[in-house]
C-alpha positions in Angstrom: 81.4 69.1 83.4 81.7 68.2 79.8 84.8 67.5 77.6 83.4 70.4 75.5 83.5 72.8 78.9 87.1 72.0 80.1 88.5 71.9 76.0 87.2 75.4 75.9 87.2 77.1 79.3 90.9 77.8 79.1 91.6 79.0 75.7 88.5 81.2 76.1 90.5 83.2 79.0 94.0 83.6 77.0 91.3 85.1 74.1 89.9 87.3 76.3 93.3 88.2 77.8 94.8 89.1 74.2 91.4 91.0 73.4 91.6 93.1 76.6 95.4 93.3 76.1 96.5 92.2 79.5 100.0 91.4 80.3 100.8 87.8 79.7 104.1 87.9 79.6 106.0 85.6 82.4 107.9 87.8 85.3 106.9 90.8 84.3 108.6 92.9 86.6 106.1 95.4 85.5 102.8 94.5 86.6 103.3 90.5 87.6 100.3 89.9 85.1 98.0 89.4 87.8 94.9 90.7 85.5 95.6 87.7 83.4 97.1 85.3 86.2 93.7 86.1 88.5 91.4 85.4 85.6 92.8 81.9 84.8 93.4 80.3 88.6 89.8 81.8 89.3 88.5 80.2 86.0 90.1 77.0 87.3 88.3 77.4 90.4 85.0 77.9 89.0 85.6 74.6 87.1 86.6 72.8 90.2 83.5 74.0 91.7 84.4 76.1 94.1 82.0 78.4 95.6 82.2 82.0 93.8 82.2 83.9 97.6 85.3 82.1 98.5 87.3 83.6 95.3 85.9 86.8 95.5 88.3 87.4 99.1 91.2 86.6 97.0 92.2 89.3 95.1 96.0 88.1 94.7 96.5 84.7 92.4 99.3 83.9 95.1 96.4 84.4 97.4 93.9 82.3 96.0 95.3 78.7 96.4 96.1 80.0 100.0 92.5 80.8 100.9 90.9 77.2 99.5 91.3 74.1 101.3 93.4 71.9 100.7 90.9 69.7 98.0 89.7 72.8 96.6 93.2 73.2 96.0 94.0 70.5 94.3 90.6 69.9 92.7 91.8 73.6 91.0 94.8 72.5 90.5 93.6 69.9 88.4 91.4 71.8 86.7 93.7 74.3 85.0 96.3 71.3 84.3 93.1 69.7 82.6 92.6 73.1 80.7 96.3 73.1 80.1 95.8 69.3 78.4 93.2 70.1 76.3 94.2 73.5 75.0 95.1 73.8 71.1 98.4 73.9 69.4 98.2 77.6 68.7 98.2 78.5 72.1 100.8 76.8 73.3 104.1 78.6 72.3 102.6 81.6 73.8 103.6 83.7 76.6 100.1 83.4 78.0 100.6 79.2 77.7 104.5 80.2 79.8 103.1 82.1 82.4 100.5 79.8 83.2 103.5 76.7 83.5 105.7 79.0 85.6 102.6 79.7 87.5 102.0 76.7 88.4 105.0 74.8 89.4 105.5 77.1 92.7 102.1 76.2 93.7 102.7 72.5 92.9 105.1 72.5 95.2 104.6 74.9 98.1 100.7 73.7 98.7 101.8 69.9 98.3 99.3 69.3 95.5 100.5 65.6 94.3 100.4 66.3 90.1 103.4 65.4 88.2 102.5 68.3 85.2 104.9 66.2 82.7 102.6 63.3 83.0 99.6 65.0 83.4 99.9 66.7 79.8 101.8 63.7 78.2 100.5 63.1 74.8 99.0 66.7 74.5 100.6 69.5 72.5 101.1 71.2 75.8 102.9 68.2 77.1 105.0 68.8 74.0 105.7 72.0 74.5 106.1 71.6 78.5 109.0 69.0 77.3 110.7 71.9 74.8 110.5 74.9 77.8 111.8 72.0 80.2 114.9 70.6 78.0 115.6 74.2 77.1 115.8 74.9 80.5 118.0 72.4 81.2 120.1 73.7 78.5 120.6 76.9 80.2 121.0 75.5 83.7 123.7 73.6 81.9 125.3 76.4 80.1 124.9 78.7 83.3 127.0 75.5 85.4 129.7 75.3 82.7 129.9 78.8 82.8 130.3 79.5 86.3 133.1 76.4 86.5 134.9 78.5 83.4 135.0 81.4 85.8 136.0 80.1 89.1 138.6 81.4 90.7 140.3 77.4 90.6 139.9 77.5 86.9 141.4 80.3 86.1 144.3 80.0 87.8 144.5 76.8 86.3 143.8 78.1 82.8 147.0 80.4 83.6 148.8 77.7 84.8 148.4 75.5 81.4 149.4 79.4 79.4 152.5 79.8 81.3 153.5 76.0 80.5 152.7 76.1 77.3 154.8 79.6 77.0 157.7 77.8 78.8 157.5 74.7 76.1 157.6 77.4 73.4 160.2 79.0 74.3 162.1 76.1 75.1 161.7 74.9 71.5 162.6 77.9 70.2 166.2 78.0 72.4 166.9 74.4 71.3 166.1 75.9 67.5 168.1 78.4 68.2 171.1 76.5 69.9 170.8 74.1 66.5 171.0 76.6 64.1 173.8 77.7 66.1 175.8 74.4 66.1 174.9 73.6 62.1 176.1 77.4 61.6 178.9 76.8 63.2 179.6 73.2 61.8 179.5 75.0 58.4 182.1 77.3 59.0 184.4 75.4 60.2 183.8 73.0 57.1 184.1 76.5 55.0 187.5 77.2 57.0 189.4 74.0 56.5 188.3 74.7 52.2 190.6 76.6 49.4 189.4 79.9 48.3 188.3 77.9 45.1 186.5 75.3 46.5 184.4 77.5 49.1 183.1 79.5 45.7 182.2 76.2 44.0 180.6 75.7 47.1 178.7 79.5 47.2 177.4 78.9 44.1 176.1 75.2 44.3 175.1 74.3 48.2 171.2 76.3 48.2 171.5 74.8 52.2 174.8 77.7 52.9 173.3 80.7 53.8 175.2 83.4 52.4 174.2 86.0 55.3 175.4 83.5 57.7 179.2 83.7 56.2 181.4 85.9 57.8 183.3 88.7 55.5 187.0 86.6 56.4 185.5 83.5 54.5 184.2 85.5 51.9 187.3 84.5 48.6 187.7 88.1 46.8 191.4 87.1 44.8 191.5 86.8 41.2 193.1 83.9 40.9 190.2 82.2 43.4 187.7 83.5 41.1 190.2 82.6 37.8 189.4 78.6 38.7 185.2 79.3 39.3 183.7 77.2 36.1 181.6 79.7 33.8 178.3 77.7 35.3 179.4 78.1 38.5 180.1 81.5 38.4 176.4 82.6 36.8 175.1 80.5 39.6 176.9 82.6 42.1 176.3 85.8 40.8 172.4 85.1 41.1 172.6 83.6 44.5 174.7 86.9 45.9 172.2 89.2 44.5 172.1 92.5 45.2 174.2 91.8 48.6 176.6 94.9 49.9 180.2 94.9 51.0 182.7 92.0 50.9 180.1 89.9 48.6 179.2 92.9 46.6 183.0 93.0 45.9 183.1 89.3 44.8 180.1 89.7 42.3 181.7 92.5 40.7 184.7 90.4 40.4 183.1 87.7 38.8 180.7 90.0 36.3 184.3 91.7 35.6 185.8 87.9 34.4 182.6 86.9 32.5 182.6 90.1 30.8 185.9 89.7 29.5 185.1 86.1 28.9 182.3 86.6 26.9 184.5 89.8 24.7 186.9 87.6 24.3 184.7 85.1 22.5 182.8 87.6 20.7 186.5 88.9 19.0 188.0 85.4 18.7 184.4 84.8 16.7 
């Protein structure tokens, strides 16, 4: 047998395959590609030399390796993985070049045939391309592992468990912000309580941190004479910060557009 023979042996079956448009395509649920699978494992025989009436009983590829003994076994073996070694680059990204791996791993393994395929085809383009479908299957064994441990029972219930902490934290936070707002609103009007009618305007109209809304209608200075003291600064400023705000504040800015209205008359005559 020549290198010429086993470089060409196996690339002539895939062409032959592709020209007679069998099925290469690996666990085809359809029709198992046994046209192509029988032609290359009895093409592999032939180039193991084994005897044409022993292959012609096997009609099933799974049956083949069954019926030989156990050196014509791994003698054919060998032979495809030496096909396989020597086969061109184009060929092997194929489904043809797939097939033919999956193919033969089971038999590797069930008929105790001692070839380690990744060292076999080292250095070959198929021993490339063995190492691709191998660490991509890896990466799905992986994926399908981290998967499954995302879906356990154990980690869901402990992905519920971290949710309902992390909802008891939050709303935790958001009662102690709520009790602080509280005590600081509070703190402020009792600070606004203890002040003159004056100074809790001065204070309206210059303190951005007192939250008008937050300021109860009772602490709210609507007397003329509170509003006579207001400086004319002061009382622009307040009228911008009360806005278009209803009821007891709605009073006051009337008030105070009242008195700078007058103000302003007044200057305009005395001018």
């Amino acid at each position: 047998m020549t290198d010429h023979d086993v470089r060409g042996w196996l690339e002539a079956v895939i062409v032959a395959a592709q020209d007679a448009r069998w099925c290469t395509k690996p666990y085809c649920t359809t029709c198992g590609g046994l046209e192509f699978r029988r032609a290359f494992w009895t093409a592999a025989a032939h180039q193991a030399g084994v005897a044409r009436a022993r292959l012609n009983s096997a009609g099933d590829p799974r049956g083949l390796l069954e019926s030989l003994s156990a050196d014509e076994r791994e003698a054919t073996v060998r032979a495809l993985v030496a096909g396989l070694r020597h086969l061109p680059p184009e060929w092997c990204s194929t489904d043809a070049f797939r097939t033919i791996i999956l193919d033969l791993d089971p038999p590797l393994l069930r008929h105790g045939v001692p070839v380690d395929l990744a060292t076999e085809l080292s250095g070959s383009p198929a021993g490339e391309q063995l190492a691709h479908m191998e660490a991509r299957e890896r990466a799905r064994h992986a994926e399908r592992e981290r998967r499954q441990t995302y879906e356990s029972p154990q980690a869901v219930e402990e992905r519920r468990r971290l949710k309902r902490e992390e909802k008891a934290r939050a709303h935790a936070i958001r009662l102690a912000q709520t009790r602080k707002r509280n005590e600081e609103r509070r703190e402020m009007l009792a600070v606004l309580a203890s002040m003159s009618g004056a100074e809790r305007l001065s204070r309206f109209a210059t303190d951005s941190a007192v939250n008008l809304d937050s300021v109860p209608p009772e602490l709210i200075p609507t007397q003329e004479s509170e509003v006579a003291n207001l400086g004319v600064a002061e009382a622009v400023a307040l009228v911008a910060r009360i806005g278009r705000r209803k009821g007891a504040w709605g009073r006051l800015r009337r008030m105070i557009e009242h008195r700078l209205k007058a103000e302003s008359e007044e200057r305009s005559s005395d001018g």
